[in-house]
C-alpha positions as a Markdown table, in Angstrom:
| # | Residue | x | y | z |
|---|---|---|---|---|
| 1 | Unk | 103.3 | -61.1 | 26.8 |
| 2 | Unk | 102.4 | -59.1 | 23.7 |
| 3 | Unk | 103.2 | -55.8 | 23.3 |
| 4 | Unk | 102.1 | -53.6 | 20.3 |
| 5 | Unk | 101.5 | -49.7 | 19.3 |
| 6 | Unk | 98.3 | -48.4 | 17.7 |
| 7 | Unk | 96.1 | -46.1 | 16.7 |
| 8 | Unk | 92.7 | -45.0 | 16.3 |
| 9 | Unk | 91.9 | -43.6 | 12.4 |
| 10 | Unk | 91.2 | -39.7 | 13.7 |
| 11 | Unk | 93.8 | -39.6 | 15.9 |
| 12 | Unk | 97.8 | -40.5 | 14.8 |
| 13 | Unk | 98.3 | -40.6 | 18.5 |
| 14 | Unk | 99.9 | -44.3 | 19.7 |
| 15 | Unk | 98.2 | -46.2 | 22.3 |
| 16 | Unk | 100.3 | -48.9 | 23.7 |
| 17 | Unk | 98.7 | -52.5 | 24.1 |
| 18 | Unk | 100.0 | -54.9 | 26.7 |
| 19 | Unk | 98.1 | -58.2 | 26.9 |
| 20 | Unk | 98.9 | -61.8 | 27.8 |
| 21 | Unk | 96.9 | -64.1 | 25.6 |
| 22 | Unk | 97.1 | -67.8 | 25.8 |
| 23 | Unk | 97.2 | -68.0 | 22.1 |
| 24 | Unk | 100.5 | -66.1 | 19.5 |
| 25 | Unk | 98.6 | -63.9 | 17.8 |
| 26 | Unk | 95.4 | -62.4 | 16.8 |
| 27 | Unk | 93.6 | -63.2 | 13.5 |
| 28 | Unk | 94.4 | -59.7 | 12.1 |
| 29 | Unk | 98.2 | -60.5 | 12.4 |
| 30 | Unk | 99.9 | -60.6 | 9.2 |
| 31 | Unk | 103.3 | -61.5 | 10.5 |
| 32 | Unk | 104.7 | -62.3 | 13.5 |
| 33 | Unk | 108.2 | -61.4 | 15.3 |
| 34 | Unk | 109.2 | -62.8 | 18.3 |
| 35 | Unk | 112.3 | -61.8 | 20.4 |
| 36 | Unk | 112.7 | -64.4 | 23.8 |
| 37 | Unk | 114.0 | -62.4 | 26.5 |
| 38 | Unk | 117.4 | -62.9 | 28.8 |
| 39 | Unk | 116.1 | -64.3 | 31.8 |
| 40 | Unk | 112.5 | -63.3 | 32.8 |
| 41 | Unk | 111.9 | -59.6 | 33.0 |
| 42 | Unk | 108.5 | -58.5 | 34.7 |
| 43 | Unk | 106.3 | -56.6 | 32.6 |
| 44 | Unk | 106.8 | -53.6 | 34.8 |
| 45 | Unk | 110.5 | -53.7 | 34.0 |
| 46 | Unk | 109.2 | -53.3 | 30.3 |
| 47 | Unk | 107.0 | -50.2 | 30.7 |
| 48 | Unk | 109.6 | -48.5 | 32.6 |
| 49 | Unk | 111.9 | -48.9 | 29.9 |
| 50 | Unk | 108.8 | -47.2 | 27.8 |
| 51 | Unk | 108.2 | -44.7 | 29.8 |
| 52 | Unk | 112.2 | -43.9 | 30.5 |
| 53 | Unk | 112.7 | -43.3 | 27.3 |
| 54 | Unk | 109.5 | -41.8 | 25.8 |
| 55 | Unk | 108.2 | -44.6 | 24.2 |
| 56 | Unk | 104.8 | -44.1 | 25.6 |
| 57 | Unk | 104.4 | -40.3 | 23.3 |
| 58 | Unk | 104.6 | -41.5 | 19.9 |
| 59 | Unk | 102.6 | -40.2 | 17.1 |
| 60 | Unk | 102.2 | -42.2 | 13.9 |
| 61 | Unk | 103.2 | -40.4 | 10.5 |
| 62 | Unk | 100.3 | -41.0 | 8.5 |
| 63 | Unk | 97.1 | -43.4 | 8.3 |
| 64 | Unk | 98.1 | -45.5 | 11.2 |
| 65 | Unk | 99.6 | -47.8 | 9.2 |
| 66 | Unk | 103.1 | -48.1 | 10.0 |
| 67 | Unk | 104.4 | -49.3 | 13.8 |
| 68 | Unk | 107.3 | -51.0 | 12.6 |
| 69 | Unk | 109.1 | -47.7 | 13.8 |
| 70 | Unk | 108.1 | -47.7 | 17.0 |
| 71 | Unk | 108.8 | -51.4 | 17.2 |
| 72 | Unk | 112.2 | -51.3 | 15.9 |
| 73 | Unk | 113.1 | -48.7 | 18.5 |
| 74 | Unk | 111.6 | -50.6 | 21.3 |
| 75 | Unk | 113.7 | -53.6 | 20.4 |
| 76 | Unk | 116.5 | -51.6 | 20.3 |
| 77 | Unk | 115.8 | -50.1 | 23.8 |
| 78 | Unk | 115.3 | -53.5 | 25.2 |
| 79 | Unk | 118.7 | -54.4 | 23.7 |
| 80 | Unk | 120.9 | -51.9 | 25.2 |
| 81 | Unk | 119.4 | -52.7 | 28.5 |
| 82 | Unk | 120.1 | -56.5 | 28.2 |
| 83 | Unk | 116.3 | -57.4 | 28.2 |
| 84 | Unk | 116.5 | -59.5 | 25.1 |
| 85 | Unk | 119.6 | -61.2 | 23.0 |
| 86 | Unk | 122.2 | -59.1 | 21.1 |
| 87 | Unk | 121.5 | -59.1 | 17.5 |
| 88 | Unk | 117.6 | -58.4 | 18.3 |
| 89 | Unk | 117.6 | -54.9 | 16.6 |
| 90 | Unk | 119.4 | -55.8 | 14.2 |
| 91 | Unk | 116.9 | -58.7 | 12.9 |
| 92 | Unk | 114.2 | -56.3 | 13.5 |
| 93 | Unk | 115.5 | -54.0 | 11.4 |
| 94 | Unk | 115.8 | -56.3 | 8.7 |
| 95 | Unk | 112.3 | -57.7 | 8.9 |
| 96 | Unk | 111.0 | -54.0 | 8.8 |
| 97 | Unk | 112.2 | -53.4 | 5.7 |
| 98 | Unk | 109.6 | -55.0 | 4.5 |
| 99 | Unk | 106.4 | -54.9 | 4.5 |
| 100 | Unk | 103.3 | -57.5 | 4.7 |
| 101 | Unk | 100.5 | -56.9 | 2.4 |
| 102 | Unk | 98.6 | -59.8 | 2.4 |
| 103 | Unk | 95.5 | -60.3 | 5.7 |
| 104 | Unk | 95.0 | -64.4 | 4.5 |
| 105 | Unk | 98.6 | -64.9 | 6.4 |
| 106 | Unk | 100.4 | -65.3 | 3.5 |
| 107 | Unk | 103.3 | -63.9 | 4.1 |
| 108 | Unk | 103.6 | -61.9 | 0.6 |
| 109 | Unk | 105.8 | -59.0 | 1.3 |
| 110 | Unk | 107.3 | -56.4 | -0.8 |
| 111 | Unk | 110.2 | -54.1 | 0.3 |
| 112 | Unk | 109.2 | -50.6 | 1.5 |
| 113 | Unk | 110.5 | -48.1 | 3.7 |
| 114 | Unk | 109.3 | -46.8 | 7.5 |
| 115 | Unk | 107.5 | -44.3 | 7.7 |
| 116 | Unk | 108.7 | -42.9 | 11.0 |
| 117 | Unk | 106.6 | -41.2 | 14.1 |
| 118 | Unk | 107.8 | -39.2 | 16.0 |
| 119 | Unk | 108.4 | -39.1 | 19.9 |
| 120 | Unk | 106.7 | -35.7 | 21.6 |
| 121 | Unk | 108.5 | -34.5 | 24.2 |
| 122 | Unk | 105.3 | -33.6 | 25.8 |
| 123 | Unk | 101.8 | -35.1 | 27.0 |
């Protein structure tokens, strides 16, 4: 399962993406994280952890550039409730201190901080 947050250029707005692919990842994938989960959750289980905790109402900070917010407090959510190892917020933290410039897969990175969203606490 993949799981990712978006949005469109007009509207900072997330949209949550939920796909099963047989490949990892899709040619505009600059780097790629991976956190194997404790035992095999269902991906209902997953969206009602979303949706518990108002993961689902995110709006980006600027130019819908910078998910690595939203990210790191999924992983950290999926943590807590046992979903994937201990230590997995903590790695993603570290990995989104940086960020990946480079499309080509190259994995050239320079050190920059997240922008953060913010959660609405309405539709």
């Amino acid at each position: 399962m993949a799981l990712d947050c978006d949005a469109e250029d007009d509207d900072l707005r997330g949209k949550i993406d939920i796909s099963t692919r047989v490949y990892g990842c899709t040619r505009r994938t600059i780097h790629k994280l991976s956190f194997p989960t404790k035992g095999r959750p269902k991906v209902e289980d997953i969206v009602k952890i979303i949706n518990r905790n108002g993961l689902h109402k995110y709006t980006f900070a600027s130019q819908n550039e910078d998910c690595r917010f939203w990210v790191n407090t999924l992983i950290s959510y999926l943590e807590k409730e046992g979903v994937v190892e201990s230590g997995s917020a903590g790695q993603m933290s570290a990995d989104a201190s940086y960020y990946y410039v480079d499309p080509s897969g190259r994995e050239i990175r320079i050190i920059r901080g997240v922008d953060k969203g913010t959660f609405r606490t309405s539709t």
